[in-house]
C-alpha positions as CSV (number, residue, x, y, z in Angstrom):
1,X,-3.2,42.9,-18.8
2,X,-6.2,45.1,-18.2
3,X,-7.3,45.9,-15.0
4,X,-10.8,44.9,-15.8
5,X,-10.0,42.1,-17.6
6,X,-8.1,40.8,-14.4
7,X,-11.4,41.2,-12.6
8,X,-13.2,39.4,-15.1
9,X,-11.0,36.7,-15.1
10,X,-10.8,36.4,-11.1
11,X,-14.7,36.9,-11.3
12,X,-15.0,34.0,-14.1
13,X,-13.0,31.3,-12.0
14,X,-15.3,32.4,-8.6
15,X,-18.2,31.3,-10.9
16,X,-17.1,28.3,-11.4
17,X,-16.3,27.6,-8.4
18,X,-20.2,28.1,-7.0
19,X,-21.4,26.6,-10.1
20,X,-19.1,23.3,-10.4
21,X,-18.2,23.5,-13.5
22,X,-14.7,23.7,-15.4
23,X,-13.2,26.6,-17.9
24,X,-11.2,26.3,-21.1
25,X,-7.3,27.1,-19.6
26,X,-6.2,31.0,-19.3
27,X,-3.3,30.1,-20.7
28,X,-5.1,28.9,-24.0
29,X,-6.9,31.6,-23.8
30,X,-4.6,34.4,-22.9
31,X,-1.0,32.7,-24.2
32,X,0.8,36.2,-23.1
33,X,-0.7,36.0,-19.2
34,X,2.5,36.3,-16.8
35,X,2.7,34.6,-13.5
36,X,2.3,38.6,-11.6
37,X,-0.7,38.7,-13.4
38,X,-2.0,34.9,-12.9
39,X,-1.5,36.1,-9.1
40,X,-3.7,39.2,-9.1
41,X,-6.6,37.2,-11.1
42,X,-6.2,35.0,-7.7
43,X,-6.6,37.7,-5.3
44,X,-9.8,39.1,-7.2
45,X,-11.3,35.3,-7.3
46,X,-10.1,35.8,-3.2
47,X,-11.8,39.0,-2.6
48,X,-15.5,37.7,-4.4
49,X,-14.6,34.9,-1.9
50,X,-14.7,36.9,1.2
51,X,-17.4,38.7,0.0
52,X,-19.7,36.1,1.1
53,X,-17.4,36.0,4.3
54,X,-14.4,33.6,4.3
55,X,-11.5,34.4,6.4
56,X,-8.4,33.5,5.3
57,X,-6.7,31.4,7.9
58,X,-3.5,30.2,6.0
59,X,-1.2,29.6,2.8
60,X,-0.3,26.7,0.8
61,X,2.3,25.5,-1.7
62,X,1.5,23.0,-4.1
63,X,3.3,21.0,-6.9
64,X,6.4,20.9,-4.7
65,X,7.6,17.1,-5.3
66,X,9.2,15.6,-8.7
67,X,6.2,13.3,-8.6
68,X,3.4,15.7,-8.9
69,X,5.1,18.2,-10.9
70,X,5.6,15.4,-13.8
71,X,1.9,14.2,-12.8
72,X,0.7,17.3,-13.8
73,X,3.3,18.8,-16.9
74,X,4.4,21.8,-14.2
75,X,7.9,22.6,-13.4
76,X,7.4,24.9,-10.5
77,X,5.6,25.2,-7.4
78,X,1.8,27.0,-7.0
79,X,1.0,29.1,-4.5
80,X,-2.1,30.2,-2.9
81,X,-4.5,31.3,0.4
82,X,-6.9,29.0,2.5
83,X,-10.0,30.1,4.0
84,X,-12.1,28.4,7.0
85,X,-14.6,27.3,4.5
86,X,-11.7,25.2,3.1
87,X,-11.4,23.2,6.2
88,X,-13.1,20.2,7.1
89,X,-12.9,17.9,10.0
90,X,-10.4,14.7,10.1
91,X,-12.5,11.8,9.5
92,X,-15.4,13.4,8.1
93,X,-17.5,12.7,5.3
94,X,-16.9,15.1,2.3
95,X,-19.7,16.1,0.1
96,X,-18.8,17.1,-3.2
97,X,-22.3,19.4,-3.8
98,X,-22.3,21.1,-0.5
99,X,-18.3,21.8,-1.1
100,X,-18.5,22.3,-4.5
101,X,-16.0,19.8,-5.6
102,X,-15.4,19.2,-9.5
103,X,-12.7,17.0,-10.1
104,X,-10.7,16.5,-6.9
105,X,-7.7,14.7,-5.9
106,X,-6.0,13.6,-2.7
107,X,-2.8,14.6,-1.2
108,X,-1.1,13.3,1.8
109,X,1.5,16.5,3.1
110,X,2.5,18.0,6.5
111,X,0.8,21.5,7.4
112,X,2.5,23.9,10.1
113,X,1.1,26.0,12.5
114,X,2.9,29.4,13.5
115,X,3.6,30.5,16.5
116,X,5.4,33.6,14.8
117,X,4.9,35.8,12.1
118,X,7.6,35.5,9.3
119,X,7.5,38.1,6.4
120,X,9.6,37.6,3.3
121,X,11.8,38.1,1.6
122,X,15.1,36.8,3.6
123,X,13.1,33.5,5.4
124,X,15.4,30.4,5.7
125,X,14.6,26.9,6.7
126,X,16.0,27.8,9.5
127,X,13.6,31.2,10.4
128,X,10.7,28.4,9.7
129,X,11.6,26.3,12.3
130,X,12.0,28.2,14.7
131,X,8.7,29.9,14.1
132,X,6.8,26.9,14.0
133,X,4.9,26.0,17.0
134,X,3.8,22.6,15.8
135,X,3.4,20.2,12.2
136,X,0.3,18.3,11.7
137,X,-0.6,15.6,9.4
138,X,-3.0,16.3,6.9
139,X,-5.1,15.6,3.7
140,X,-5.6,18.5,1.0
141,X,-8.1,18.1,-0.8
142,X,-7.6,19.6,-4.0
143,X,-9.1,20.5,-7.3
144,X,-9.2,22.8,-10.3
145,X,-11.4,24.9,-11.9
146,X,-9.3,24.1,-15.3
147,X,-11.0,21.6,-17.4
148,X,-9.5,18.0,-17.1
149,X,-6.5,19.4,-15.0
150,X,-4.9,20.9,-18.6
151,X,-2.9,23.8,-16.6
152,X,0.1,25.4,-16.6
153,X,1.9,27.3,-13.8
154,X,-0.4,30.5,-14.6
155,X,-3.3,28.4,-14.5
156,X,-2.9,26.9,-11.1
157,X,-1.7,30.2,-9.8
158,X,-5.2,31.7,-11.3
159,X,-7.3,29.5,-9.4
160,X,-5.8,29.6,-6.2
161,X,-3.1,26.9,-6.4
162,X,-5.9,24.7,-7.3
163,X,-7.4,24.6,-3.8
164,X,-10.9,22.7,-2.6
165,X,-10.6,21.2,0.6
166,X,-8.1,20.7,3.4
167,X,-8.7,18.4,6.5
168,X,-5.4,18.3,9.6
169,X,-5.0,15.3,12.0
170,X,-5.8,15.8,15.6
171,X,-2.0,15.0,16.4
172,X,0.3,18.2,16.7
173,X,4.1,17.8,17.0
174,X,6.7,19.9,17.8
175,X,8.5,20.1,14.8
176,X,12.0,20.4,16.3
177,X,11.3,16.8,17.8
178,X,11.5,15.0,14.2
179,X,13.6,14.7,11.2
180,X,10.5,16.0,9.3
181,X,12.6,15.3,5.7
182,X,12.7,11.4,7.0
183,X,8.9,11.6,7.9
184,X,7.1,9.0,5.7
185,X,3.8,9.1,4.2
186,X,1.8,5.8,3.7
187,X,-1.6,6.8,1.5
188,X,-4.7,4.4,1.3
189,X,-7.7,4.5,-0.8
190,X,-10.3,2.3,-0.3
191,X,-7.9,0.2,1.9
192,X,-5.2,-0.5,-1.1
193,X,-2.0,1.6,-1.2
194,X,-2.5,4.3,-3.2
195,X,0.6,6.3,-2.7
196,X,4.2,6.5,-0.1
197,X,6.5,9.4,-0.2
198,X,9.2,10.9,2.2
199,X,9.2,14.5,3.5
200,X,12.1,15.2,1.5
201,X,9.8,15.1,-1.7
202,X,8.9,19.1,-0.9
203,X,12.5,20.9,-2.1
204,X,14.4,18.8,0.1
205,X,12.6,19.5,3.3
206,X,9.3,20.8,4.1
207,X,10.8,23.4,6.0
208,X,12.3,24.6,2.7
209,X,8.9,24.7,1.0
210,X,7.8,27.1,3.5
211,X,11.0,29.3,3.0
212,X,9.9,29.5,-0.5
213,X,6.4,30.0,0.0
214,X,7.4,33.2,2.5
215,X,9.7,34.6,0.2
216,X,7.7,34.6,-2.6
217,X,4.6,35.6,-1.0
218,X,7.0,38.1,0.3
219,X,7.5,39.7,-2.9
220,X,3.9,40.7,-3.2
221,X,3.8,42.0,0.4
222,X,1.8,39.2,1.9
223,X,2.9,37.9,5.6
224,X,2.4,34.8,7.3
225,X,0.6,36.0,10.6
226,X,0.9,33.9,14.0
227,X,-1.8,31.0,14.3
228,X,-1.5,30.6,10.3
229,X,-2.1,27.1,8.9
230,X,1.0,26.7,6.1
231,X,0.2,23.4,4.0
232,X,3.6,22.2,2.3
233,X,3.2,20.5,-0.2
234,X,2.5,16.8,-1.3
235,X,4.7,14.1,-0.7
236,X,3.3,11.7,-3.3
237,X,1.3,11.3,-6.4
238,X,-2.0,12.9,-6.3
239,X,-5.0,10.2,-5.7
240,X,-8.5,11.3,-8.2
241,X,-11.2,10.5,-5.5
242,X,-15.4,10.0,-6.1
243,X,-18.7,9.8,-4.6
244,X,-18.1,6.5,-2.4
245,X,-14.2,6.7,-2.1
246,X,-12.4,6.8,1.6
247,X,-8.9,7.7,2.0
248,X,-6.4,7.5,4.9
249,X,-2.9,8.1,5.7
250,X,-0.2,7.6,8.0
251,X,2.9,10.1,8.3
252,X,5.5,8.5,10.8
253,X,6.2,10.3,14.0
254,X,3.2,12.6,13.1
255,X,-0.2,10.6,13.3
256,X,-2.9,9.9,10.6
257,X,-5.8,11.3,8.7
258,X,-9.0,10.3,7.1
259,X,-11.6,11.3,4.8
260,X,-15.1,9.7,3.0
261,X,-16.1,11.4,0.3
262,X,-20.1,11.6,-0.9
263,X,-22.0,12.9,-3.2
């Protein structure tokens, strides 16, 4: 694809983004676009972002589990960079305006903190362990720039994995104290159950998620750095949330999370 078009793309999705609204698919659009390419129309849409000064402070990997990847019609996982205007206190009160949410949805996952750096290609389960200072529990918040969530892979990719907003528990756990694939999720909205899932539901283990999100970040040349936040994926169906809406969670062994959302 085009160089310029690439920027144009990236810059089209950043527009959205500050103007809350919702684009016709790439993929419609551009049937041809390849998942290399989906990638650098992200890291354009990144770099308008930290033009106005976000930092990026971590990674994330989403459609991980069976049950979101049949949820949303997409086969593998996403992939894509946080930045601290992403992150919102635990048991806050979310504004859609002021965070420029269009149509979000709620995931209950376990995010990591490094203590190391890991650069991919090569990283096992085993390498994230061990250079994991802690795992948190933790709500992503997140939503698309694609009109009525119609993506593919190279959509999601596009528009940064499909990220809004991403609060962690105050609990953190060293992760070689738990069986993080037995770790269970219980998800509330509104005080009903509105979702349970195991840690096993990211690629058999969360640790595994990460492996994959190293190594394929890897590829490109990206590192995760020491104090990184890596979100891992959600363990359950995601949860469409309004103006109004409250959610919670539970993840055993781990601690909980809340959010309200308003207008």
């Amino acid at each position: 694809m085009d160089p310029k078009l690439i920027e144009a793309l990236g810059d089209e999705l950043f527009h959205a983004l500050l103007e809350r609204r919702s684009l016709q698919p790439l993929t419609q659009r551009y049937p041809d676009l390849t998942l290399e390419t989906a990638y650098q129309i992200s890291l354009r849409f990144l770099q308008r972002r930290e033009a106005l000064g976000e930092q990026v402070i971590g990674k994330k990997i989403g459609v991980t589990s069976r049950a979101v990847q049949d949820m949303l019609d997409v086969h593998q996982p996403d992939f894509g960079f946080l930045t601290n205007r992403m992150q919102v206190a635990d048991n806050s009160d979310v504004s859609f305006s002021a965070k420029l949410l269009v149509q979000p949805r709620a995931e209950g996952e376990i995010a990591f903190i490094l203590g190391e750096d890991l650069h991919g290609p090569g990283i096992s389960a085993e390498d994230v362990m061990a250079a994991s200072q802690w795992v948190m529990p933790c709500f992503e918040i997140v939503d698309s720039r694609i009109a009525d969530w119609k993506i593919r892979i190279q959509d999601t990719v596009a528009d940064n994995a499909s990220c809004g907003v991403f609060a962690l528990g105050e609990q953190r756990i060293d992760p070689r104290e738990l069986d993080l694939a037995k770790v269970e999720l219980h998800l509330l909205k509104n005080g009903q159950p509105a979702g349970n899932g195991f840690g096993s539901a990211v690629q058999g283990h969360p640790c595994a998620a990460v492996a994959w999100l190293a190594n394929t970040l890897g590829k490109f040349d990206i590192p995760f750095r020491k104090g990184e936040i890596i979100l891992s994926g959600a363990l359950a169906p995601l949860v469409p949330v309004q103006p109004g809406d409250e959610v919670s969670l539970t993840l055993s062994g781990l601690g909980s999370a809340r959010l309200r959302f308003v207008s």
